[in-house]
Backbone atoms as SQL, in Angstrom:
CREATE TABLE atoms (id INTEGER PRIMARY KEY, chain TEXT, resi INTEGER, resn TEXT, atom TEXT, x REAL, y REAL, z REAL);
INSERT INTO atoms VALUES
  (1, 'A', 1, 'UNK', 'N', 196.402, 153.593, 83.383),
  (2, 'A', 1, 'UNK', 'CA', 197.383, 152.602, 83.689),
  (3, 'A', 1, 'UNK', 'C', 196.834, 151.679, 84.774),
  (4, 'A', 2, 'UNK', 'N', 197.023, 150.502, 84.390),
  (5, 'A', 2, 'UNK', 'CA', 197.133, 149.344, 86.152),
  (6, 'A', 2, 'UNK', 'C', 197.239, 149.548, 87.374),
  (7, 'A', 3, 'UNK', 'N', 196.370, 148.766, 88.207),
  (8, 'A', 3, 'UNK', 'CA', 197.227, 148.725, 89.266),
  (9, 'A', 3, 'UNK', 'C', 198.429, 147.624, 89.177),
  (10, 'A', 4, 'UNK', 'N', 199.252, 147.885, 90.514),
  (11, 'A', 4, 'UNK', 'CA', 200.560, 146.921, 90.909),
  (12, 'A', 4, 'UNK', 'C', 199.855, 145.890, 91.042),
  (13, 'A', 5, 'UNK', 'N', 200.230, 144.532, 90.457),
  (14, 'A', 5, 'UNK', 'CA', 199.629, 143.371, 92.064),
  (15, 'A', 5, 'UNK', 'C', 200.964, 142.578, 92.090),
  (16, 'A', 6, 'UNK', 'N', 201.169, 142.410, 93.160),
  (17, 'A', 6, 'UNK', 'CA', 202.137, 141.609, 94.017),
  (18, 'A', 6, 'UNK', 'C', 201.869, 139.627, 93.619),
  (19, 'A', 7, 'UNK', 'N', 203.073, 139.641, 92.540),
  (20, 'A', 7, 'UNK', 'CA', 202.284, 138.139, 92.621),
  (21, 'A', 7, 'UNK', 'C', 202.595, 137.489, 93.691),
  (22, 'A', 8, 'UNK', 'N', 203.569, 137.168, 94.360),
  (23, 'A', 8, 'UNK', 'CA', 203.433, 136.189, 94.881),
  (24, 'A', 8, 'UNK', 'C', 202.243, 136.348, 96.697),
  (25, 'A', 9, 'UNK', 'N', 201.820, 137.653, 96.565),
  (26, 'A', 9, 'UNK', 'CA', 200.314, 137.535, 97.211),
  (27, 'A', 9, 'UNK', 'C', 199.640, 137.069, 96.860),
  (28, 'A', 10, 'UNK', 'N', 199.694, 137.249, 95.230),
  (29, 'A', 10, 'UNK', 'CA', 198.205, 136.890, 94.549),
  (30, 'A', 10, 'UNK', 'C', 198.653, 134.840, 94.756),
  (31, 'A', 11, 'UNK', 'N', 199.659, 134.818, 94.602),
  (32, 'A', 11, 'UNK', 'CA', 200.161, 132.976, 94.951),
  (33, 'A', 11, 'UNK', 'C', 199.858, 132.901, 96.311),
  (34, 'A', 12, 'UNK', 'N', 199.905, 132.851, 96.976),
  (35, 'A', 12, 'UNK', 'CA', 199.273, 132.478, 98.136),
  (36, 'A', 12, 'UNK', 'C', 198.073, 132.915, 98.892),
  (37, 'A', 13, 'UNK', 'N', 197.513, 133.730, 98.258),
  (38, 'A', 13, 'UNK', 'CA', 196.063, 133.661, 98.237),
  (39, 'A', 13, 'UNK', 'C', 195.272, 132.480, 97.852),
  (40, 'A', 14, 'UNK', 'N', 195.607, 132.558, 96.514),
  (41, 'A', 14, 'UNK', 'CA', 195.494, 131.220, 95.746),
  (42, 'A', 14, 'UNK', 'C', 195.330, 130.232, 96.140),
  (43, 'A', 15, 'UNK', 'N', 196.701, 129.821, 96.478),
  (44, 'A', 15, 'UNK', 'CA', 196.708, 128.608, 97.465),
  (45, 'A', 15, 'UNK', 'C', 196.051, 128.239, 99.007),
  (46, 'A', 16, 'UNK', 'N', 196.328, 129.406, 99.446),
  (47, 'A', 16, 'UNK', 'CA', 195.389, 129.327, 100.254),
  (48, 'A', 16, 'UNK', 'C', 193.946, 128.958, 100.572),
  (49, 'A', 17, 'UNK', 'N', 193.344, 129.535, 99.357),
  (50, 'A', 17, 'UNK', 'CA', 191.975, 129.177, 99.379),
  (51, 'A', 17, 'UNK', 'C', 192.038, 127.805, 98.666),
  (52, 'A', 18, 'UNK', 'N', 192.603, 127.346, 98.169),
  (53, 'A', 18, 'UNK', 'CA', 192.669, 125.934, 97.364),
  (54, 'A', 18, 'UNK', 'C', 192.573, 125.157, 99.111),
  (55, 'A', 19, 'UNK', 'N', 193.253, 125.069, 99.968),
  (56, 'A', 19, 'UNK', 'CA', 193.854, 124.399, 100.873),
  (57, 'A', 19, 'UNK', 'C', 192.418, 124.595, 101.633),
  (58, 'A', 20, 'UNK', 'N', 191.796, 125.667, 101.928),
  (59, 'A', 20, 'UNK', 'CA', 190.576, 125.657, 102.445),
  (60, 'A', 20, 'UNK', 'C', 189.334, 125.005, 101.899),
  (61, 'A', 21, 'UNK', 'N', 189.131, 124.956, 100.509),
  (62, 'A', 21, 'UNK', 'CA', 187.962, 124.041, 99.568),
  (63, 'A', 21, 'UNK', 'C', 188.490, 122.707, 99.548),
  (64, 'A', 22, 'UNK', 'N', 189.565, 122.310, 99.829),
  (65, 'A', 22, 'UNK', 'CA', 189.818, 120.725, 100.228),
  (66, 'A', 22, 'UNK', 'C', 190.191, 120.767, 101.533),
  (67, 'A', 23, 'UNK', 'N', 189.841, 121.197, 102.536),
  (68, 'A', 23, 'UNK', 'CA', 189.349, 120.818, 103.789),
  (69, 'A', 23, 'UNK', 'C', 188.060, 120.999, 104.236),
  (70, 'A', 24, 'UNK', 'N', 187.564, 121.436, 103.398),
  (71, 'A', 24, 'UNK', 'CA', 185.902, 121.623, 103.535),
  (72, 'A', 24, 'UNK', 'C', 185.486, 120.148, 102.752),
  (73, 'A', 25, 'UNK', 'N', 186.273, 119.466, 101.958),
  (74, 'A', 25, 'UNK', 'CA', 185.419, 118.638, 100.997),
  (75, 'A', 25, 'UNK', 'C', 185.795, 117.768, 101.970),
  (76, 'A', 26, 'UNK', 'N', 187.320, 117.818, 102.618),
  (77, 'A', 26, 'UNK', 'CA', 187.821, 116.478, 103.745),
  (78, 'A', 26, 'UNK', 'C', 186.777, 116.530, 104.930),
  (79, 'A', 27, 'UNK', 'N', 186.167, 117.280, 105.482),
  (80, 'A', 27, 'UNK', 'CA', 185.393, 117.372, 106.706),
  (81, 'A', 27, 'UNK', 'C', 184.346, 116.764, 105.860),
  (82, 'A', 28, 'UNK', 'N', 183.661, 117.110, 105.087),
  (83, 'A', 28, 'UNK', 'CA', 182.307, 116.422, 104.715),
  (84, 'A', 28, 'UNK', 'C', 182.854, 114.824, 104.299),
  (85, 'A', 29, 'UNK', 'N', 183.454, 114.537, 103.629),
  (86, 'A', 29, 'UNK', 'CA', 183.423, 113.099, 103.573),
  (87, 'A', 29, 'UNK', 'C', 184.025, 112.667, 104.526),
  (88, 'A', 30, 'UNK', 'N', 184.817, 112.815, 106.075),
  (89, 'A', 30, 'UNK', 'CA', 185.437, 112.168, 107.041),
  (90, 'A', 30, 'UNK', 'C', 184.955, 112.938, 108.589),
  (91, 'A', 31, 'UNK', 'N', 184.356, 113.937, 108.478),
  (92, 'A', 31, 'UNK', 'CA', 183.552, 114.705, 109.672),
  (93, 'A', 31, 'UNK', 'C', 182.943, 113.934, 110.715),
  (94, 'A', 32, 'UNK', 'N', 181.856, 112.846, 110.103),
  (95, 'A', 32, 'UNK', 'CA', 180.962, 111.838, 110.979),
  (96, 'A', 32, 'UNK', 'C', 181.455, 110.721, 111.603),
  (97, 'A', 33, 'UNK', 'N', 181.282, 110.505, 112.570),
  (98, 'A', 33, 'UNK', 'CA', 181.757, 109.599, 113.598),
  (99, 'A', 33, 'UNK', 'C', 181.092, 108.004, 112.980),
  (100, 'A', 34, 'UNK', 'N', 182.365, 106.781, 112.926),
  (101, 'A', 34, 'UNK', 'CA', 181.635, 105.289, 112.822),
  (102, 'A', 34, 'UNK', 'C', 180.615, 105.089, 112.909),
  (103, 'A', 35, 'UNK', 'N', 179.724, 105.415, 113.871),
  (104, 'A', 35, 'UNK', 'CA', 178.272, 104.752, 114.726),
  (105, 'A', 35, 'UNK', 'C', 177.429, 105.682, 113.633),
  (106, 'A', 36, 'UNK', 'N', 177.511, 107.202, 113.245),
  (107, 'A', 36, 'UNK', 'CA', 176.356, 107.404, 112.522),
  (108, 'A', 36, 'UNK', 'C', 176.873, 106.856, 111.228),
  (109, 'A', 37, 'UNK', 'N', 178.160, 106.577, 110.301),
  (110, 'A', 37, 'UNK', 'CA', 178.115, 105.985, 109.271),
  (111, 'A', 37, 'UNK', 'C', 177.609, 104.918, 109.102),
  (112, 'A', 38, 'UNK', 'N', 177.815, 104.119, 110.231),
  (113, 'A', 38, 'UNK', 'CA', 177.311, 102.191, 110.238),
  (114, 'A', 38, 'UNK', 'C', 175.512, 102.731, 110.576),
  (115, 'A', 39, 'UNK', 'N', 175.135, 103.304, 111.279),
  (116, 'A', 39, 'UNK', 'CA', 173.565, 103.596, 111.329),
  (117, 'A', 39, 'UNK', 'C', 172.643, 104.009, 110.297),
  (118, 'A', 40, 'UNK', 'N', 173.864, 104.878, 108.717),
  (119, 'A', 40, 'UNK', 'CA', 173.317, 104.928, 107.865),
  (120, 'A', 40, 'UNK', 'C', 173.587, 104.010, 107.204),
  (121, 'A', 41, 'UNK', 'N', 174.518, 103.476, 106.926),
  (122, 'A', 41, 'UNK', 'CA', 174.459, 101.604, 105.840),
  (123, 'A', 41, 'UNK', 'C', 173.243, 101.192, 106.250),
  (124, 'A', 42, 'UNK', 'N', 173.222, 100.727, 107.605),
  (125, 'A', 42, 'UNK', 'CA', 172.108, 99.611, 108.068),
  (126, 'A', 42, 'UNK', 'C', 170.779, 100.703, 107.311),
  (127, 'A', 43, 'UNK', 'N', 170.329, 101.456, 107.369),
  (128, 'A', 43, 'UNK', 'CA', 169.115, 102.332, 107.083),
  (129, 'A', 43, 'UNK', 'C', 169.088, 101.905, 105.590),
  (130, 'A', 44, 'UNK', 'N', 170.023, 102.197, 104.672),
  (131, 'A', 44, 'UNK', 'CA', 169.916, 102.177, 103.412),
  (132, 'A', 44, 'UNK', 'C', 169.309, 100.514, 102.754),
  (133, 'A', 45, 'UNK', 'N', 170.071, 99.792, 103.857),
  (134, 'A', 45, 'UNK', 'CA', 169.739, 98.389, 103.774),
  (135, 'A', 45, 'UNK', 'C', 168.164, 98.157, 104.433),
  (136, 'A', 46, 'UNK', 'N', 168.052, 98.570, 104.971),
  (137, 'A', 46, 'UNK', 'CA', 166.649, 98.269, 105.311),
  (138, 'A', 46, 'UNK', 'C', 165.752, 99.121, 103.944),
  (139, 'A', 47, 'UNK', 'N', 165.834, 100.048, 103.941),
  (140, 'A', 47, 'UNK', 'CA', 165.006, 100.687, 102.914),
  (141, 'A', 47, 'UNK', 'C', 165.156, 99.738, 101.439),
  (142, 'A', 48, 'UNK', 'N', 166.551, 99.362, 100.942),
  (143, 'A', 48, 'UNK', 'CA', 166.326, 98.507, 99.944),
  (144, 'A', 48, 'UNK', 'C', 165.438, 97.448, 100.206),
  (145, 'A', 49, 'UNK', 'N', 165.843, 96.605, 100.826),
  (146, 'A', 49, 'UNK', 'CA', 164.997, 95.547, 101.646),
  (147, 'A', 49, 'UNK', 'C', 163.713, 95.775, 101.527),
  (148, 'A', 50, 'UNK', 'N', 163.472, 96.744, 102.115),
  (149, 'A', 50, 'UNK', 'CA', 161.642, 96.923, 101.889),
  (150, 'A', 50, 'UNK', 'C', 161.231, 97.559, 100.500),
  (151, 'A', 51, 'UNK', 'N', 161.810, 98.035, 99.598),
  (152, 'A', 51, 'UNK', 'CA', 161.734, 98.466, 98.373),
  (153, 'A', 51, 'UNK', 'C', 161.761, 97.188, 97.698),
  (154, 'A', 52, 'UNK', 'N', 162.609, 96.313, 97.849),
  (155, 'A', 52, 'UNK', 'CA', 162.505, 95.503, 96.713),
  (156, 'A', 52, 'UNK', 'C', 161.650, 94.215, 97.175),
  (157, 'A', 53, 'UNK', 'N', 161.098, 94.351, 98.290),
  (158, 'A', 53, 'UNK', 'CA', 159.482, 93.781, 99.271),
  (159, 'A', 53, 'UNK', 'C', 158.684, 94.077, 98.409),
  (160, 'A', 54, 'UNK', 'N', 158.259, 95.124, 97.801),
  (161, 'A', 54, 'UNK', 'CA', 157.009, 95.267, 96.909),
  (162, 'A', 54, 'UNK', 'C', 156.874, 95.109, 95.406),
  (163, 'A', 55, 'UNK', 'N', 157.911, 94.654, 94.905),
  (164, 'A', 55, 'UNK', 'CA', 158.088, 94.125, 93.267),
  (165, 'A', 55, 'UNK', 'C', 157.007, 93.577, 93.580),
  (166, 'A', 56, 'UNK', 'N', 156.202, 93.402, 92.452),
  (167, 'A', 56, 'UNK', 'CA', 155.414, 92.681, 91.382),
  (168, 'A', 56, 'UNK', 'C', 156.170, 90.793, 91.057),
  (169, 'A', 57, 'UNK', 'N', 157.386, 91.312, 90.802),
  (170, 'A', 57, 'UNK', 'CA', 157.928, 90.588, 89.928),
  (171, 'A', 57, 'UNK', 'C', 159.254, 90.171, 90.322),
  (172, 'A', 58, 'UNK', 'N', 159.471, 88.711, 90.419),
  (173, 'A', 58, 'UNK', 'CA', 160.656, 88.469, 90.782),
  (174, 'A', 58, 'UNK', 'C', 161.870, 88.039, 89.565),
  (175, 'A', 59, 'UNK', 'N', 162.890, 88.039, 89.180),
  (176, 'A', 59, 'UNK', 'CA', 163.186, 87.376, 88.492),
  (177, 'A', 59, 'UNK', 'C', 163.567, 86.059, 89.207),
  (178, 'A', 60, 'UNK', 'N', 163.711, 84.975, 88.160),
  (179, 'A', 60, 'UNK', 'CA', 164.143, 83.550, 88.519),
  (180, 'A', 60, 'UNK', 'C', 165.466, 83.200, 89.332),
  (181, 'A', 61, 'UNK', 'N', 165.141, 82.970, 90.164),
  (182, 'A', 61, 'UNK', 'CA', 166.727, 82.534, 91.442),
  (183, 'A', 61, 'UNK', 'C', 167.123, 83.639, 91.897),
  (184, 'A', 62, 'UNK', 'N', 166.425, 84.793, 91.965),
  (185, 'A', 62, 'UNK', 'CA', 166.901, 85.779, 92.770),
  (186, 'A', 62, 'UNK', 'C', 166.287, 85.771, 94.486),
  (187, 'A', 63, 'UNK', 'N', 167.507, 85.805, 95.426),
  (188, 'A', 63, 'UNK', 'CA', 166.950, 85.388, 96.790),
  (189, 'A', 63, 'UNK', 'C', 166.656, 87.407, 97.460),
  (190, 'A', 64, 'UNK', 'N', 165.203, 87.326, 97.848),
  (191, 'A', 64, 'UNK', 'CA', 164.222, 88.321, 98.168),
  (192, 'A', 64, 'UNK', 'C', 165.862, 88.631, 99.651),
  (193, 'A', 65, 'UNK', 'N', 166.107, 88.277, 100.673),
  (194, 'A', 65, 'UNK', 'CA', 166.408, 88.492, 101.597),
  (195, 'A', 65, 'UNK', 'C', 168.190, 88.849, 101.655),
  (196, 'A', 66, 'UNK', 'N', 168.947, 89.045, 100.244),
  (197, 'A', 66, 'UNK', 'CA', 170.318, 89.712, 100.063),
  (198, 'A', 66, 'UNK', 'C', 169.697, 90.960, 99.449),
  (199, 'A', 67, 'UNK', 'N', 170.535, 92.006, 99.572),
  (200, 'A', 67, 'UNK', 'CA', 170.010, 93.456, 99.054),
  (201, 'A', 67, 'UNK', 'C', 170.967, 93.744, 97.592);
C-alpha cells in the first residue's frame, strides 16, 4: 500500500519553489547596478564598432561610424 501525502503540503511546496526559480531569474536580470549595465552597452558598442572596422566590404551608403 502507499504512503499518505498531505496535499496541500505537497501545494505549497510547489509553490514555493516556483516563487524561488522566479526570484532567482528576477535577481539575474535586475541584480546589477545602472553603471555596470551602461558600461556593458558602451563595451558591446565598441566591440561592434571595431568588428565591423575590419569588413572587406562595405555595402553602398552604409555609414562605418553608427553600429
Amino acid at each position: 500500500m502507499g504512503d499518505v501525502v498531505n496535499l496541500n503540503r505537497f501545494r505549497k511546496a510547489k509553490a514555493k519553489a516556483a516563487a524561488q526559480d522566479k526570484a532567482a531569474e528576477n535577481r539575474a536580470r535586475f541584480g546589477r547596478p545602472g553603471a555596470e549595465r551602461r558600461l556593458e552597452e558602451a563595451q558591446d558598442r565598441i566591440d561592434r564598432r571595431r568588428h565591423e572596422g575590419h569588413r572587406l566590404n562595405r555595402p553602398e551608403g552604409e555609414d562605418p561610424e553608427t553600429p
